[in-house]
C-alpha positions in Angstrom: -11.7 -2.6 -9.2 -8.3 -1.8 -10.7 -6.8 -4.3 -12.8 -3.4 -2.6 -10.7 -2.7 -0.3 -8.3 0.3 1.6 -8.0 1.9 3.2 -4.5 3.8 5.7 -4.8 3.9 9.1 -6.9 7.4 9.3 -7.6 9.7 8.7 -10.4 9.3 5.0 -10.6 5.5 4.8 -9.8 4.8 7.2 -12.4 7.1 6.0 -15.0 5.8 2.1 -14.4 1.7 3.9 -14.7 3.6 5.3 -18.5 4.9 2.1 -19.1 1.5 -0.2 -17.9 -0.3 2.3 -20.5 2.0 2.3 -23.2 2.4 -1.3 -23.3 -1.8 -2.3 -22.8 -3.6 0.8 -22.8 -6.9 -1.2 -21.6 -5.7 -1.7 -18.4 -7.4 0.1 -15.7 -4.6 1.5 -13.7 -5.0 3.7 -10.2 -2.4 5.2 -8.5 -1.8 5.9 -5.1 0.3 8.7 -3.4 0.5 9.6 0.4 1.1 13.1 -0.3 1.5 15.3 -3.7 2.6 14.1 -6.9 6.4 13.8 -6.4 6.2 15.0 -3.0 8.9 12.6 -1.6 13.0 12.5 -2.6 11.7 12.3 -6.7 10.9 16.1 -5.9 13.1 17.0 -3.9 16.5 16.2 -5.6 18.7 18.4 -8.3 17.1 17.0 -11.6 20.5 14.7 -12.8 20.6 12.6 -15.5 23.8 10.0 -15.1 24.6 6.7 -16.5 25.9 4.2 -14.0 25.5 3.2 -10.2 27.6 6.2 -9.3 28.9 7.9 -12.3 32.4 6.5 -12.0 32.9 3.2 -14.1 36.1 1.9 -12.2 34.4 2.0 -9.2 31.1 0.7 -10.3 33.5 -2.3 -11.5 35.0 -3.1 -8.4 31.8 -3.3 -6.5 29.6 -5.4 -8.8 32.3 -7.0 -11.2 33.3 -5.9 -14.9 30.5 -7.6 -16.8 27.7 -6.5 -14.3 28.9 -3.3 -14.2 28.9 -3.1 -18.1 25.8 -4.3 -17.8 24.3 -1.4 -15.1 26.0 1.6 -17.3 24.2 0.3 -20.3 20.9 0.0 -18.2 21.1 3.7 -17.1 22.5 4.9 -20.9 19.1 3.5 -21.8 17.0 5.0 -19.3 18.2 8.9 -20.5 17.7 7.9 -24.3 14.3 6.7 -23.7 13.2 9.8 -21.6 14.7 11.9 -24.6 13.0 10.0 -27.3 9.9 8.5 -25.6 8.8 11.6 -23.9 8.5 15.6 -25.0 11.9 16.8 -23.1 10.1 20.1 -23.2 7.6 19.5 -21.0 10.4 18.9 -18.4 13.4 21.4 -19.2 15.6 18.9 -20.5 18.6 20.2 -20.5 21.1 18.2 -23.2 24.2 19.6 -21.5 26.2 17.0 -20.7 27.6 16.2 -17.3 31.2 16.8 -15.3 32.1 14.1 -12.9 34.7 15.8 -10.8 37.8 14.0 -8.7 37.7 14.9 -5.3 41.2 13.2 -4.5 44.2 12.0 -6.6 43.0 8.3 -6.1 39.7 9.4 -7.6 41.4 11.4 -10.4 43.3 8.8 -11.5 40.6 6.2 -11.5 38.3 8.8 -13.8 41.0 8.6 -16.5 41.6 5.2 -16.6 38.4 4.6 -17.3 37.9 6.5 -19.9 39.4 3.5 -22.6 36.8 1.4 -20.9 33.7 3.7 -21.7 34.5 3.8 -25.4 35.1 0.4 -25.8 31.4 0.2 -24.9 30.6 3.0 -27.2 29.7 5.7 -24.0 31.5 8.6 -25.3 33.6 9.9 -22.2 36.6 12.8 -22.2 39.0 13.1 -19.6 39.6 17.1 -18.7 42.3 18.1 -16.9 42.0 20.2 -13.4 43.0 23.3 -15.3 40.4 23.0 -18.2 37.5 21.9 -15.7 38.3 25.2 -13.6 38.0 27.2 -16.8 34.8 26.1 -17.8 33.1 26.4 -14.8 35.1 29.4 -13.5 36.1 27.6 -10.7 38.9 27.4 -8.7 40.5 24.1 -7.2 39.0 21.4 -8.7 41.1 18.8 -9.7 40.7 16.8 -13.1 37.5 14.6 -14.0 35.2 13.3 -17.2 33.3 14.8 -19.6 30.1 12.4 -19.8 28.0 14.2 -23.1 25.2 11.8 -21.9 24.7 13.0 -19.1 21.9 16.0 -18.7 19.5 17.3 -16.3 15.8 17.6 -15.8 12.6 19.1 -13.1 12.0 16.1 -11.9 8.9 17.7 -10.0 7.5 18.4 -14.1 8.8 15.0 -15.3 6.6 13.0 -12.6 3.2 15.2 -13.2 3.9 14.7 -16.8 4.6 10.3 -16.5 1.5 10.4 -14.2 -1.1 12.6 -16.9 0.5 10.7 -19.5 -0.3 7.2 -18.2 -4.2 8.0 -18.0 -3.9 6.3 -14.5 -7.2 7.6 -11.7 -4.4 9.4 -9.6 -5.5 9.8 -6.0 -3.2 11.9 -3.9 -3.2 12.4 -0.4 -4.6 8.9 -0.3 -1.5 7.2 2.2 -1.6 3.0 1.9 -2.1 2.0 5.7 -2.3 -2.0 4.8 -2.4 -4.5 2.2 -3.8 -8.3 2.6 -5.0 -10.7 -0.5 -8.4 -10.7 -1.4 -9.7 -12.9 -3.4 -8.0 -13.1 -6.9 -6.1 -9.7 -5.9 -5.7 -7.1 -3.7 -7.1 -4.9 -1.1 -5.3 -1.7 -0.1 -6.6 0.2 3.0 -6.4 3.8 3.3 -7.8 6.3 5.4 -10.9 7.1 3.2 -12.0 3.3 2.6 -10.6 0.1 0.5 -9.1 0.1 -3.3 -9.5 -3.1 -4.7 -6.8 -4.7 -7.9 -5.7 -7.5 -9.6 -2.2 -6.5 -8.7 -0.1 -3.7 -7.0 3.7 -2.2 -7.4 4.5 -0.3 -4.4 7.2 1.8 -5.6 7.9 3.4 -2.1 11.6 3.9 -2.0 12.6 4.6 1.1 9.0 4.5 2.9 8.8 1.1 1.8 9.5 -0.6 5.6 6.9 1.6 7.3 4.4 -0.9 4.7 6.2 -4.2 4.5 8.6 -4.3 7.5 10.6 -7.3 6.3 12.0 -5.5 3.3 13.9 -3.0 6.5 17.0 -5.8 5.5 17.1 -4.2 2.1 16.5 -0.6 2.1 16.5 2.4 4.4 16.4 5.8 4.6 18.7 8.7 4.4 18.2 12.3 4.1 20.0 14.1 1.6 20.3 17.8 2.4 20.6 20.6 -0.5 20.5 24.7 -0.9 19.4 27.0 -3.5 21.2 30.3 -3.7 19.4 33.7 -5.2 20.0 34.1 -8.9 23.6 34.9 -9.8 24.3 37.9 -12.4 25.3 35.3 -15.1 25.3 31.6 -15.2 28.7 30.2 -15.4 28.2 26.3 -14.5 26.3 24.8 -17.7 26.0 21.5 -16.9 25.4 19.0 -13.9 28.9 19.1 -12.0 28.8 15.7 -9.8 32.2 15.6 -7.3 34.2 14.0 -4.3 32.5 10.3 -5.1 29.1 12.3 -5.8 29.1 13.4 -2.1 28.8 17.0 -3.9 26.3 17.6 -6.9 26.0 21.3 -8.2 24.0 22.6 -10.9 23.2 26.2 -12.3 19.6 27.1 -13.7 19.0 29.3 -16.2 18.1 32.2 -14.5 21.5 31.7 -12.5 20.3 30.2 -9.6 23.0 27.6 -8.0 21.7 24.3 -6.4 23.8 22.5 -4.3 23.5 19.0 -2.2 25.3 16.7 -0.7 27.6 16.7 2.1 26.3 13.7 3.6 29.3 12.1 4.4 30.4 14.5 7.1 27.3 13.4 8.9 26.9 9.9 8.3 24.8 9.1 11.8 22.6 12.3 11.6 21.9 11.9 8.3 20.1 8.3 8.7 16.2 8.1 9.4 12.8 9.7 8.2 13.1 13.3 9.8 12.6 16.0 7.1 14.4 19.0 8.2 17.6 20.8 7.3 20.8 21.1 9.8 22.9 23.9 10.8 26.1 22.1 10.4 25.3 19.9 7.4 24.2 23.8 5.8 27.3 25.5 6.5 29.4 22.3 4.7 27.7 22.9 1.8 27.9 27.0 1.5 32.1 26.3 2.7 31.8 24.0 -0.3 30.5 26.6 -2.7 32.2 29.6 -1.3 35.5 27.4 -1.7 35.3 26.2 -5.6 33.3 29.6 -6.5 34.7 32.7 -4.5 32.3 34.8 -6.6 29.7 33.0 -4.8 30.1 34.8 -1.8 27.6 37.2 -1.4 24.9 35.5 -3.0 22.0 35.4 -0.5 20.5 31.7 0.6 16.9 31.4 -0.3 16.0 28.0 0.1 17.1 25.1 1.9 15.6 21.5 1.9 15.8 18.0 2.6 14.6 14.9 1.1 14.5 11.4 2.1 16.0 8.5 -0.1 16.3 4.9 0.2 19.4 3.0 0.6 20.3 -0.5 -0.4 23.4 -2.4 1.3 24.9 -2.6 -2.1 23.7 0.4 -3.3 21.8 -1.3 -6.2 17.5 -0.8 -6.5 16.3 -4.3 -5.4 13.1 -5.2 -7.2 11.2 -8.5 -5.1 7.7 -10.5 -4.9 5.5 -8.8 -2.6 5.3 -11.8 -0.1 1.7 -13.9 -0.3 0.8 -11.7 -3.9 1.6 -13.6 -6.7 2.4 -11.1 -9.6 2.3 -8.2 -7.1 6.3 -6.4 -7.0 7.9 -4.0 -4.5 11.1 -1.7 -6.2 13.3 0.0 -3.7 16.8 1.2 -2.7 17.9 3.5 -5.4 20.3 5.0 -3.3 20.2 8.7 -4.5 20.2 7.5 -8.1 16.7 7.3 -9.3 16.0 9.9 -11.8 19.3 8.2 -13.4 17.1 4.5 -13.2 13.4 5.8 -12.7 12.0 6.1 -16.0 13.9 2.7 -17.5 13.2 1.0 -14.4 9.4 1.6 -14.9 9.4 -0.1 -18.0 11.3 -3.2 -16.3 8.6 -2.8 -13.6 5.9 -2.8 -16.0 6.8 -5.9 -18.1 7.1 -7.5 -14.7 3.4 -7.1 -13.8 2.4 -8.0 -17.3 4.1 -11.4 -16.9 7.6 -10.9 -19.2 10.7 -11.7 -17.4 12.6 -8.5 -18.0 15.9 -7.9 -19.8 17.8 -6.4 -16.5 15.7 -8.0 -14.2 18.8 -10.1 -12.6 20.6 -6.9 -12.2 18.0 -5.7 -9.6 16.2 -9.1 -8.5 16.7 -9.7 -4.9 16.8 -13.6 -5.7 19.6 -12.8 -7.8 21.6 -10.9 -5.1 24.0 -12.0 -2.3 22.6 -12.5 1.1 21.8 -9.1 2.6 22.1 -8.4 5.8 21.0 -5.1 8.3 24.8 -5.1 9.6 26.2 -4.4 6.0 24.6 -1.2 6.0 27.6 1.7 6.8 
């Protein structure tokens, strides 16, 4: 018997097993993954690094109020410098670049500046660059203006999980999917398809896969594919840090070898792009190559070899919401990152972890679903 079982070996799953170990290496932890090791969206994403609910302050003010908002960038600010001194950033390609957060519109443009006053007031070093100088560092062409975030950075997120999970000493079992869950005794019982895990608690840290286990939480998160591309590698790398633009509905980065990876587009498919099917689509593809051909002509003939999809889990605000599992006292369910869990993941797993030890978190309102405004299925759009 476990003293807790985790489900899920993502990001958050694996980061919460680091944290549970870190903070009472006696426990006996077990986690639990349907597939591989960071099989789901934590595998399948481009690797960013970026403070705040969606990289744009002003915004990120207007939806959850000034001091909350504050509150969330500082949240995320910590979740980076942890990973950085915490962890060995070589064991992940860490990649201390920086970020770009691009406008996409004037509107957008003009809210990027303004809050640049605002970031430095809360000591997040931020630089406003105009359309001219972004296009000359990134040999671009018709971008408009956007911020300089030196916080920002990008990872593997497939080597970053695989290293959370050998680092937290937890008896992994992959390819071991939870079918059930019911109390037993003074914990647990998971069912799987090879027999019964037994622990005194459980996280299920499930993201978007979350509903297909506890059906009520459906109210609070749901999934959405994201689509991205990886061209072949390009004769010299000329993008050198994450470039995030149009709201975040694009997100670009160069490796070093000078392959491009692109994502995003979901917002010209809104309706296709909601539910659990893993595949690609032609018209969502040809967005993003239109997208690439269009800021980097020299793009062009560079070949396509790889396309993929990955499914993440939505929240109606567009917050993670962190809950009671219903009828298991100290047992916790964390979903809804909404495309942004590398930038919460390893942070949130230390939240997650002082949870099932019995603390009461410093963030947890932020995420609590008891905390939150009524949710409901039609505020989804």
């Amino acid at each position: 018997m476990a003293d807790i079982a985790i489900v899920g070996g993502g990001v958050v799953g694996c980061a919460t097993a680091f944290w549970l170990h870190r903070l009472r290496p006696q426990l006996r932890l077990i986690l639990l993954e349907a597939g591989a090791l960071a099989d789901g969206a934590s595998g399948r994403n481009a690797g960013f690094i970026l403070p705040g609910a969606s990289a744009d302050f002003l915004k990120d003010c207007s939806r959850y109020g000034e001091t909350r908002a504050r509150r969330l960038w500082q949240f995320t600010r910590e979740n980076r410098t942890l990973l950085v001194r915490e962890l060995d950033p070589t064991a992940f390609d860490w990649e201390d670049s920086g970020a770009l957060i691009v406008a996409g519109s004037a509107e957008e443009e003009k809210r990027l500046q303004e809050a640049v006053s605002w970031l430095r007031s809360d000591g997040a070093p931020a630089i406003f660059l105009s359309a001219a100088e972004i296009n000359r560092r990134l040999r671009a062409r018709g971008y408009r203006g956007g911020l300089y975030l030196p916080e920002g950075g990008c990872l593997d997120p497939v080597a970053l999980v695989r290293y959370l999970a050998d680092r937290s000493e937890a008896l992994v079992l992959t390819h071991h999917p939870v079918l059930a869950l019911e109390p037993c005794g003074d914990g647990v019982r998971l069912e799987t398809p090879y027999g019964s895990v037994r622990a005194g608690q459980v996280l299920l840290a499930l993201n978007a896969y979350l509903p297909r286990l506890l059906p009520e939480t459906a109210a609070y998160v749901r999934p959405v594919r994201a689509q991205m591309l990886a061209t072949e590698p390009a004769g010299r790398r000329w993008v050198p840090c994450p470039v995030y633009s149009h709201d975040g509905f694009f997100y670009l980065r160069q490796l070093a070898d000078g392959t491009l990876l692109l994502g995003g587009a979901r917002h010209l498919h809104l309706e296709e792009e909601v539910g659990y099917e893993d595949a690609t689509t032609e018209a969502l593809q040809a967005d993003l190559e239109r997208y690439l051909h269009a800021y980097f002509p020299q793009t062009e003939g560079l070949r396509i070899q790889c396309r993929w999809s990955g499914t993440m889990g939505f929240s109606p605000d567009g917050l993670p919401v962190v809950d009671q599992v219903p009828g298991l006292e100290g047992s916790y369910w964390a979903a809804g990152f909404t495309g942004h869990g590398m930038g919460y993941g390893f942070r949130m797993g230390r939240l997650l972890a002082e949870l099932l030890l019995g603390y009461t978190p410093d963030g947890y309102d932020l995420f609590a679903r008891s905390h939150r405004s009524a949710f409901a299925l039609e505020r989804f759009g």
